[in-house]
Structures are given as C-alpha cells and as structure tokens.
Backbone as CSV, one residue per row, in Angstrom:
resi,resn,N_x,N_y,N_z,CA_x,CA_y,CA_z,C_x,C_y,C_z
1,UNK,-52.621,66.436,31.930,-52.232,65.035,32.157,-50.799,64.966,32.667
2,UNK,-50.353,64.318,33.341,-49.414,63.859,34.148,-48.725,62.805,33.056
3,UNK,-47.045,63.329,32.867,-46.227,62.927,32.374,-45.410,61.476,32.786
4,UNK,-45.598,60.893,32.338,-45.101,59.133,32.487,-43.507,59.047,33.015
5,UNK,-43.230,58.463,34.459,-42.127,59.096,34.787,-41.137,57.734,33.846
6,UNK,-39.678,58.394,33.825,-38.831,57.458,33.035,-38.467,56.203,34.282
7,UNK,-38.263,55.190,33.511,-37.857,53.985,34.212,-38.409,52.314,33.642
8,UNK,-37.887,51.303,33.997,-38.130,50.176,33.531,-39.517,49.845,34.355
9,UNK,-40.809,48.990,33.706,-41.635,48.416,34.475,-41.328,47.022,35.135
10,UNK,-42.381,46.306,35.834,-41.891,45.446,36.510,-41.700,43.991,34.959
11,UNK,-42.596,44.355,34.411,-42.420,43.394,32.669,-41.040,43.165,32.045
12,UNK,-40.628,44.820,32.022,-39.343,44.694,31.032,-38.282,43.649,32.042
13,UNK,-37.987,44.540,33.301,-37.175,43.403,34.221,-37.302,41.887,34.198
14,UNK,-38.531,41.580,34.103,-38.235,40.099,34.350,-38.247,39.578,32.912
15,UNK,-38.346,40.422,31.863,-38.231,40.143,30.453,-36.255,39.809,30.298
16,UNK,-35.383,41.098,30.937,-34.243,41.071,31.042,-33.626,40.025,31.680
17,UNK,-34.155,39.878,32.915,-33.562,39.101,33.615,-33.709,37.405,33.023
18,UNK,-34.541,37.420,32.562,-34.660,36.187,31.795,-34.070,35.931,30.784
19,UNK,-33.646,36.929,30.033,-32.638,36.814,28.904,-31.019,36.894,29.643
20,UNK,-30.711,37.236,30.281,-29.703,37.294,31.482,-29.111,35.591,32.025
21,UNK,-30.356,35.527,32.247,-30.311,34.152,32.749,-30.180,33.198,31.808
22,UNK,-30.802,33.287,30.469,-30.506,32.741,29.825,-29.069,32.301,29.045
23,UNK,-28.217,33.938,28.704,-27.101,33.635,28.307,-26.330,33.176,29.158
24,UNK,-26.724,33.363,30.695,-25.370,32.597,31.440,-25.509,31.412,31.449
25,UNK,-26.580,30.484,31.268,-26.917,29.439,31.344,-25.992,28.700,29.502
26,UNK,-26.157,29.597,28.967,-24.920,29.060,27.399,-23.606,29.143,27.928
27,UNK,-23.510,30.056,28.581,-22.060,29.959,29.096,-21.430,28.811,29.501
28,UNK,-22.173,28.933,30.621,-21.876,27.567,31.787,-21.952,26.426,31.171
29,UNK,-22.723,26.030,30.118,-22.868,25.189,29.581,-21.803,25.030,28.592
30,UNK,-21.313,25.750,27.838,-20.443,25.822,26.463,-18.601,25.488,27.453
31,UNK,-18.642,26.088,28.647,-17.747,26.085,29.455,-17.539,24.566,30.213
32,UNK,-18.924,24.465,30.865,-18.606,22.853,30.986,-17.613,21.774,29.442
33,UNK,-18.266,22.033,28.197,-18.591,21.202,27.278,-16.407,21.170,27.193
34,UNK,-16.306,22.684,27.184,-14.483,22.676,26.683,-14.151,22.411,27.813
35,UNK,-14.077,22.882,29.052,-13.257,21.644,30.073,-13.741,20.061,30.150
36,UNK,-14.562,20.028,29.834,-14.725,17.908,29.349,-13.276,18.147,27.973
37,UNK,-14.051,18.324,26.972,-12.923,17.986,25.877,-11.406,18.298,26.275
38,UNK,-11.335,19.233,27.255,-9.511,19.269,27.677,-9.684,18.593,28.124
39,UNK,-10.239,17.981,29.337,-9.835,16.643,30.300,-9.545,15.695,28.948
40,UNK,-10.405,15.280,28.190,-10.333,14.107,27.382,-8.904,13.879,26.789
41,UNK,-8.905,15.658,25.919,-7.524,15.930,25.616,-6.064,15.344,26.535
42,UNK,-6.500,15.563,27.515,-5.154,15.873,28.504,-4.994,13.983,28.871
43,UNK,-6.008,13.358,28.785,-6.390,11.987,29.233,-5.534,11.137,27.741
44,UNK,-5.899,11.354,26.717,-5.491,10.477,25.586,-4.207,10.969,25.856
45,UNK,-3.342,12.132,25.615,-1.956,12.742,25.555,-1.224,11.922,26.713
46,UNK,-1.783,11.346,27.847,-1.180,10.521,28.983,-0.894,9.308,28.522
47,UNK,-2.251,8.890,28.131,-2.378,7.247,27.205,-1.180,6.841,26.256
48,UNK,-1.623,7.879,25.222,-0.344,7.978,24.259,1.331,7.626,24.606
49,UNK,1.205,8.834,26.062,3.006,8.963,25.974,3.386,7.572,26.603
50,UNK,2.299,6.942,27.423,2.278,5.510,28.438,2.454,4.711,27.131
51,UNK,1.911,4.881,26.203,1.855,4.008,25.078,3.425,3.892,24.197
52,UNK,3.410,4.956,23.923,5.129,5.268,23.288,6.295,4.710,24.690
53,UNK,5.548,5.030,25.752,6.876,4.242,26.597,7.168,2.653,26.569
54,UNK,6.027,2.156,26.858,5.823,0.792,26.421,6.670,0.192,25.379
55,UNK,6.170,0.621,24.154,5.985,0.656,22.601,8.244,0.567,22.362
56,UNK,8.668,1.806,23.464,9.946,1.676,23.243,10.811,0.856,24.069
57,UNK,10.283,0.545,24.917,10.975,-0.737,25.719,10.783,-1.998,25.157
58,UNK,9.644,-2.174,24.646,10.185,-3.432,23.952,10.517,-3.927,22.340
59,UNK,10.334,-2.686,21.676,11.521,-1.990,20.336,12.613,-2.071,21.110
60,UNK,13.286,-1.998,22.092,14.582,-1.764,22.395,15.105,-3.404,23.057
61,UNK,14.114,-3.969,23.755,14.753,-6.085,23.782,14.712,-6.107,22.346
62,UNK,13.757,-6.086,21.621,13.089,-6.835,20.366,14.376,-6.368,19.297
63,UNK,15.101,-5.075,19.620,16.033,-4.968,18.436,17.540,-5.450,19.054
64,UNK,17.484,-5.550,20.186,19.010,-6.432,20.749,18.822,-7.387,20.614
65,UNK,17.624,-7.719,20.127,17.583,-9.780,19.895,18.747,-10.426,19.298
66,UNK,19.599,-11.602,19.786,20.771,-12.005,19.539,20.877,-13.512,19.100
67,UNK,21.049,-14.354,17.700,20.825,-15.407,17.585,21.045,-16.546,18.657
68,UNK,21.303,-16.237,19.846,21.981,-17.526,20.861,21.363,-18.548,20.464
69,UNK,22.723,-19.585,20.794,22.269,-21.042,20.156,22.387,-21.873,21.525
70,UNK,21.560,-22.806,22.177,22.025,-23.346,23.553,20.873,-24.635,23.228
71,UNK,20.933,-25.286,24.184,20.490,-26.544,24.732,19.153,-26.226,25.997
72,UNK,18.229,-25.826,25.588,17.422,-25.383,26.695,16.703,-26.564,27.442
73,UNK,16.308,-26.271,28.733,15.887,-27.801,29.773,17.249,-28.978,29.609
74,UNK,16.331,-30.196,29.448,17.052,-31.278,29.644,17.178,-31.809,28.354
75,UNK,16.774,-30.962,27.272,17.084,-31.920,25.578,18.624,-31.170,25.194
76,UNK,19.101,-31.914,24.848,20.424,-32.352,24.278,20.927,-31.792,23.022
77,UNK,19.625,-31.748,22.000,20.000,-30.728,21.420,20.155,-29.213,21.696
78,UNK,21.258,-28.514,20.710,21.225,-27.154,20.864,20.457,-26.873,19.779
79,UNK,20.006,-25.487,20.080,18.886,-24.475,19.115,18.812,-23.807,19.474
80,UNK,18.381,-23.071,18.421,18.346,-21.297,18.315,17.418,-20.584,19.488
81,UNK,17.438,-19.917,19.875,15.993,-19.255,21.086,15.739,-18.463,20.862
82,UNK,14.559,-18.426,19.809,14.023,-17.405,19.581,12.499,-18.501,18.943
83,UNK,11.395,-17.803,20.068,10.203,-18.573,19.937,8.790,-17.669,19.835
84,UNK,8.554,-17.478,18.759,7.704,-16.409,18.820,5.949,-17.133,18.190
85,UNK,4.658,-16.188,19.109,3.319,-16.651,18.803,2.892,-14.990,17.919
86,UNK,1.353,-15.005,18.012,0.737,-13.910,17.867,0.995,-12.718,19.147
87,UNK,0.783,-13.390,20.411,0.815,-13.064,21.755,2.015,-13.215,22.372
88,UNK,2.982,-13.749,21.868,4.375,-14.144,22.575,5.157,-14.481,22.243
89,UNK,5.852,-13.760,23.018,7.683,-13.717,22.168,9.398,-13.765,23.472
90,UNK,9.811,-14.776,23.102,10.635,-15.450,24.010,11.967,-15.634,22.799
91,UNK,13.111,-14.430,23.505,13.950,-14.683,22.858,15.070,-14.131,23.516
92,UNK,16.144,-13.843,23.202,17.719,-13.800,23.445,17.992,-12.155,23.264
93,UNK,17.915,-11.194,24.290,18.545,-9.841,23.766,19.859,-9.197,24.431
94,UNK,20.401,-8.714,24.219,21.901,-7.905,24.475,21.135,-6.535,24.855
95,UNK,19.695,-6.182,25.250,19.064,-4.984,25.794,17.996,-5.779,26.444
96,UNK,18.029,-5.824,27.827,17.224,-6.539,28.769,16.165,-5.002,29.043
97,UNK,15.429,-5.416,28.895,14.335,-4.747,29.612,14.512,-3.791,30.857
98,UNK,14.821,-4.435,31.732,14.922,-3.931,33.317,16.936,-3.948,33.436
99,UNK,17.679,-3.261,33.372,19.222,-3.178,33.114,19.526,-3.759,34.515
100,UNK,20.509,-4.491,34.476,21.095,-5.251,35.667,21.883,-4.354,36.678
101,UNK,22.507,-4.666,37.286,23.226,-3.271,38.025,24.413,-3.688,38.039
102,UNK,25.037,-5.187,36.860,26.636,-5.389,36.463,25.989,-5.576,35.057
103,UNK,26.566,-5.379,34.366,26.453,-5.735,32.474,26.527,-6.983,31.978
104,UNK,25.611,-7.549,31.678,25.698,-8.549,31.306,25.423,-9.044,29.856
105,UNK,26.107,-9.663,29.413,26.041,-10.336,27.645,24.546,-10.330,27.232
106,UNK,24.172,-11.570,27.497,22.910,-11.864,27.632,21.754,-12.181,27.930
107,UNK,20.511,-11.892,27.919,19.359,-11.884,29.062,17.921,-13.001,28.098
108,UNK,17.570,-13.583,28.551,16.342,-14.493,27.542,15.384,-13.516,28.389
109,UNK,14.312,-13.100,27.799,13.307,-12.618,27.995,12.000,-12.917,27.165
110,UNK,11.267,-12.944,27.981,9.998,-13.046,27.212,9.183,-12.052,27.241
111,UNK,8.220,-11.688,26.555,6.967,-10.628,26.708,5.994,-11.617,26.194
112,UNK,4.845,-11.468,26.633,3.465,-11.783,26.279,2.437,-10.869,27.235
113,UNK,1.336,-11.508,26.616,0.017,-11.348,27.658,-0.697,-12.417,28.300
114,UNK,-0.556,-11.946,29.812,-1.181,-12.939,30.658,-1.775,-12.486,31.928
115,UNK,-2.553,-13.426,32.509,-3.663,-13.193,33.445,-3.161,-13.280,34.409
116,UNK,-3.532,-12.129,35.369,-3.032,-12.023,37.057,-4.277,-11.466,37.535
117,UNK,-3.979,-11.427,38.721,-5.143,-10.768,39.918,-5.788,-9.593,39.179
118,UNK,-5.038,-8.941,38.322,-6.352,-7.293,37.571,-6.386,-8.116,36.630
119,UNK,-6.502,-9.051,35.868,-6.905,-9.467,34.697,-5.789,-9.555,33.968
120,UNK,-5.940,-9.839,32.834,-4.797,-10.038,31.618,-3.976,-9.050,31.113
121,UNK,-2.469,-8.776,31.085,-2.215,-7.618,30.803,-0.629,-7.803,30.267
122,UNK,-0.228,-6.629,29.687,2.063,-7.323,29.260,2.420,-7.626,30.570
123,UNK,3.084,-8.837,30.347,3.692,-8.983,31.416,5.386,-9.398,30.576
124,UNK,6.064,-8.785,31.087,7.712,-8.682,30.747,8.518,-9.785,31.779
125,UNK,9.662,-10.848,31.130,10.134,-11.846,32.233,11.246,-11.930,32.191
126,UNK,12.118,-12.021,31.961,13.627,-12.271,31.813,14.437,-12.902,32.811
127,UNK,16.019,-13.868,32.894,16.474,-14.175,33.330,17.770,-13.918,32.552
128,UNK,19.055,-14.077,33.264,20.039,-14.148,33.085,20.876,-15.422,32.040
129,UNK,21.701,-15.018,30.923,21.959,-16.193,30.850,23.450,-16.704,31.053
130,UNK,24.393,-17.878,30.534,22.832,-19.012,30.473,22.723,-19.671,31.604
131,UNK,21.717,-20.583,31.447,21.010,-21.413,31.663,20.661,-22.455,31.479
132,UNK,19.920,-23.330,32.302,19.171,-24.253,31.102,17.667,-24.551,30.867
133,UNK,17.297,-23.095,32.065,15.782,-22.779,31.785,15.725,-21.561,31.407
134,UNK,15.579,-21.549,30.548,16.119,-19.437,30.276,14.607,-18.666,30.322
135,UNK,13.471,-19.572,29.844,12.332,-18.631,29.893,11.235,-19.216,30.457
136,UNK,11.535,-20.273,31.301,10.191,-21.307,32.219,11.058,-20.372,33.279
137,UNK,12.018,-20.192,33.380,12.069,-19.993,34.879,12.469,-18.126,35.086
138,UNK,12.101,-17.834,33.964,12.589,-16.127,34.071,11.397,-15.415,34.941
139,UNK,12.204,-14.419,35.520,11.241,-13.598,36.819,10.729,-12.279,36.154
140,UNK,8.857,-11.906,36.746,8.855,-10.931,36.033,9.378,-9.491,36.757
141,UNK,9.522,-8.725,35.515,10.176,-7.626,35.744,8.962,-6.340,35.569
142,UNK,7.875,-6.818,34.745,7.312,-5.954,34.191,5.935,-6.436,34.070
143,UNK,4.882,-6.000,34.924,3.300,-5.830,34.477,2.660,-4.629,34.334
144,UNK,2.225,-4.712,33.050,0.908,-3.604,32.821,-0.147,-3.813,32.506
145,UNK,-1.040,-3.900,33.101,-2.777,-4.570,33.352,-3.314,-3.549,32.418
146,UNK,-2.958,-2.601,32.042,-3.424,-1.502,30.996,-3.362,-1.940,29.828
147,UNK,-2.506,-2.728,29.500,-1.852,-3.006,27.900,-3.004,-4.293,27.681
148,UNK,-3.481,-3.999,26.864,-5.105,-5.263,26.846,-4.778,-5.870,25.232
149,UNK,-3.972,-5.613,24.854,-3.624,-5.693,23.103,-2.040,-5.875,23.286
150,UNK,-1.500,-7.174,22.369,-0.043,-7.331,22.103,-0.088,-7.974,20.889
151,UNK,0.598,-7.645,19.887,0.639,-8.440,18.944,2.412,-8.834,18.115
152,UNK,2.179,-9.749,17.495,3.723,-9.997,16.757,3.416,-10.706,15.541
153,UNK,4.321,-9.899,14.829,4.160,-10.762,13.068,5.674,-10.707,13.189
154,UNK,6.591,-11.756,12.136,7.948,-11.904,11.856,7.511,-11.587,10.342
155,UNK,8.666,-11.129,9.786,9.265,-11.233,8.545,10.058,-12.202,8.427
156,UNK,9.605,-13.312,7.161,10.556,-14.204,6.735,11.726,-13.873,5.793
157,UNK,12.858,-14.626,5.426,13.239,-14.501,4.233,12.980,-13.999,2.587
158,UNK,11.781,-15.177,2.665,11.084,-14.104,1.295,9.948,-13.277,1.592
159,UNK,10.189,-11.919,2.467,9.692,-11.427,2.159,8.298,-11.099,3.191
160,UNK,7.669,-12.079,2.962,5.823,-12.654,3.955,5.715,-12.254,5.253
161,UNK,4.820,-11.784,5.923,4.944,-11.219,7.316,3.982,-13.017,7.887
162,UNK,4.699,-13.635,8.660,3.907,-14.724,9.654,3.573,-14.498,10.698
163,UNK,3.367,-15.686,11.446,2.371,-15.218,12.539,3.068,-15.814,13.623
164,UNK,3.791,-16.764,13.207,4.532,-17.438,14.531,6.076,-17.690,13.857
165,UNK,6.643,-18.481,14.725,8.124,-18.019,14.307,9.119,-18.883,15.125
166,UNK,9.194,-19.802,14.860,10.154,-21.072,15.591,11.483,-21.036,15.591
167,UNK,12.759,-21.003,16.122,13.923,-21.002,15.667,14.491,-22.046,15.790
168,UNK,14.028,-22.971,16.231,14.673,-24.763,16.022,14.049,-25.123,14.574
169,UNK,13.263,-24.859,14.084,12.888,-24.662,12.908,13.456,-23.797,11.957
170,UNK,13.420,-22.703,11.924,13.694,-21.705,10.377,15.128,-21.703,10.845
171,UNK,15.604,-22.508,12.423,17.585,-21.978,12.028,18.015,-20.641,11.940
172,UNK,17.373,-19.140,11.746,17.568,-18.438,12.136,16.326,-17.197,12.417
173,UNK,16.894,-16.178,12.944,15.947,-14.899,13.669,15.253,-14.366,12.368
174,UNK,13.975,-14.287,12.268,13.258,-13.153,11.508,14.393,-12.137,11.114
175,UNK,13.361,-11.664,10.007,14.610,-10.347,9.353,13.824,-9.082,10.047
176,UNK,12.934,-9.040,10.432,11.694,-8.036,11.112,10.954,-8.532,12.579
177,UNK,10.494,-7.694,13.643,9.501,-8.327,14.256,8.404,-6.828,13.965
178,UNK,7.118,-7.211,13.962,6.398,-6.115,13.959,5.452,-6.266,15.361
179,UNK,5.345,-4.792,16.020,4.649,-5.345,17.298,3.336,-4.057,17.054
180,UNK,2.668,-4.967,17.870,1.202,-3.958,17.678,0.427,-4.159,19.635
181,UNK,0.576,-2.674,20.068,0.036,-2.391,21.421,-1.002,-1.747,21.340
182,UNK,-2.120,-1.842,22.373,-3.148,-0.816,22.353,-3.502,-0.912,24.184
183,UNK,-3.993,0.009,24.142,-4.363,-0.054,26.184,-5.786,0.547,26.041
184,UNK,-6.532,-0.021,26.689,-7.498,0.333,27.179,-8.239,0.552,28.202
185,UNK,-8.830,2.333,28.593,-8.951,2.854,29.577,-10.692,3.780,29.670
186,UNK,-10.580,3.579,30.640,-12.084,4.065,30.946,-13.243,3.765,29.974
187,UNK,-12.892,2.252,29.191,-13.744,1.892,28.379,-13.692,2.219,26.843
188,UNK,-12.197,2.803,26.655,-11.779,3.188,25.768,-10.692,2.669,24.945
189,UNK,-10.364,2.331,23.801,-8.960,1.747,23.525,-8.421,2.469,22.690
190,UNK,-6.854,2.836,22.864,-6.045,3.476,21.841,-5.042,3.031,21.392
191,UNK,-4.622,2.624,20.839,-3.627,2.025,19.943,-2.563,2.999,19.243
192,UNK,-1.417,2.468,18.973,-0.253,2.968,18.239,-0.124,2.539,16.954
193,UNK,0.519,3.372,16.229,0.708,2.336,14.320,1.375,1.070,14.959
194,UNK,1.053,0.045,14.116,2.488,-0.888,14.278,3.837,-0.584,14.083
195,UNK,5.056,-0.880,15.194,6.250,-1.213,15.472,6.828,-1.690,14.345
196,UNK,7.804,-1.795,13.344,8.691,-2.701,12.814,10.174,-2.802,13.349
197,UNK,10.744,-3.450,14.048,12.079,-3.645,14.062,12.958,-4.527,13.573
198,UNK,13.693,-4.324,12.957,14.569,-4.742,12.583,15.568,-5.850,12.974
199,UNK,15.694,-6.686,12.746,16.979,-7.806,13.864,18.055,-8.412,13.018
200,UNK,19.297,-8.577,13.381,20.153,-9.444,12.581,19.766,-10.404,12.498
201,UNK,20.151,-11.284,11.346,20.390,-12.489,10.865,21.062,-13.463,10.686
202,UNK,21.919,-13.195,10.971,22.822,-14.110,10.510,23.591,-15.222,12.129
203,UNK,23.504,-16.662,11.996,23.074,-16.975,13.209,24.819,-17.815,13.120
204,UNK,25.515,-17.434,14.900,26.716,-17.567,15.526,27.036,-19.416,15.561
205,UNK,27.822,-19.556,16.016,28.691,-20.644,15.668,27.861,-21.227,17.210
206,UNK,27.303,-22.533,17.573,26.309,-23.183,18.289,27.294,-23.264,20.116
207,UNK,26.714,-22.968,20.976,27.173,-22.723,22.476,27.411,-24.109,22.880
C-alpha cells in the first residue's frame, strides 16, 4: 500500500481559512468599536474645555460686578443696576467681557439667552458707561448658539439662593451669583457643576 503523502486537504484549508477570517473580522470590529469611543473621547474633552471657557468669562463680568448707582432711560430716579432673571442677568462690571482697547471704569453688560438666525443661544452685550441706556442699547459682543442652557440663582442676605434679583428693590448686589451652563451637541448635552461667585456688597454713595 502506498503511503499517504504529508500535507493539508482541501477541508482543513477552508476549515482554516474560515477561522482566519473569522478572527480578523473581531479585530476590525473591536478596532472600529475603540476608535468610535476615542472620537467620542476626544469630542466631550473639546465640549468641556469650550465649556470651562465660557463658564470663565462670565465668572470673570459676574465677579467684577460693581454696585453702580445711576438713573437709567428717562426715570429720574437713581438705582442700583443690577437686574437679574433665571435666564438673565444685566449688571455693572469693572471686567467687561470683550476688553476695550483704552481702560475703562465701567461697562453694563448683560448675558442671557436669546433667539437669532441658529436658534437660541448666550448671547453677551455690553456698553460703555455711563449712560442713560446702559443695557437696551448695549451691542453684542458675544454669541454662542451652542450654549442651549443658562442659568442664575442669587444669594440673599439670609442666606436663601433666589431666582430673580432686583436692585431698585433689595438696594444692594447679591452676596453670590450661581451660574449653571450646559451646550448641546450632536444631540447630546453636557453640562458643568454650577458656578458660585462671589460679589461685593456693600453699595457706593448714588451717581
């Protein structure tokens, strides 16, 4: 009898090759799966730092906030300017947002959220002061159609975080503002802890 020569049949090969095929097919697959999660990775880490930039520009008006006392429009009385909602906040800072290119004392600025051509988004305003329209007539400096979330609570005197915040009323600035941002992207929203800053109190002799 004739000895069986050595070598693979045509079975085992396509037995191999199929297992072959198979592990590259985990590969490719397991390989797709971690470059998605880095993109994602690399996508929130953008969000974030866009978020912390935000987040510190207006920690930085919100803590130069300055009691100014003036006569705003055409009423006669003077009062404090500092006018704050859930969504909006219009007040007096010694750190303008957008820096002038001479130094100036003081800037009324507002931040809120509002609707333009991409939809609703921060929009940052400021004018020079004074004035006697300091925040109907301030120009914006700043839109981000990304920022889909703004929020503001004050700290009162005793203590209570509110929701709005009058200064022809309470006579002087919150002892706190707390701000809360979130942006949302590709159907996604991320948010920061809430902001607390800090503001003086104690309110200047009337303009």
């Amino acid at each position: 009898m004739r000895r069986r020569e050595g070598g693979f049949t045509l079975l085992e090969l396509v037995i191999a090759l199929a297992i072959v095929g198979a592990l590259v097919a985990i590969a490719f697959a397991g390989l797709r799966v971690g470059l998605a999660a880095w993109s994602q990775g690399e996508d929130r880490i953008d969000v974030h730092q866009h978020l912390r930039g935000v987040a510190t520009l207006l920690a930085r008006a919100v803590g130069g906030a300055y009691p100014y006392r003036a006569a705003p429009g055409l009423a006669p009385e003077v009062v404090l300017l500092f006018t704050g909602t859930g969504e909006r906040l219009e007040l007096v800072t010694q750190s303008e947002p957008l820096p002038a290119a001479v130094p100036i004392a003081f800037t009324a600025v507002v931040l809120a959220l509002e609707s333009g051509d991409d939809g609703s988004g921060l929009t940052v305003r400021q004018r020079v002061l004074p004035n006697r329209d300091p925040f109907t007539d301030a120009v914006v400096v700043l839109r981000d159609p990304t920022i889909k979330t703004l929020g503001f609570s004050y700290l009162g005197a005793s203590g209570g975080w509110q929701e709005a915040w009058d200064g022809e009323t309470e006579n002087a600035l919150p002892r706190a503002v707390r701000i809360t941002i979130a942006r949302t992207q590709a159907g996604r929203t991320e948010s920061l802890p809430p902001i607390t800053v800090s503001l003086r109190t104690a309110a200047p002799p009337a303009r």
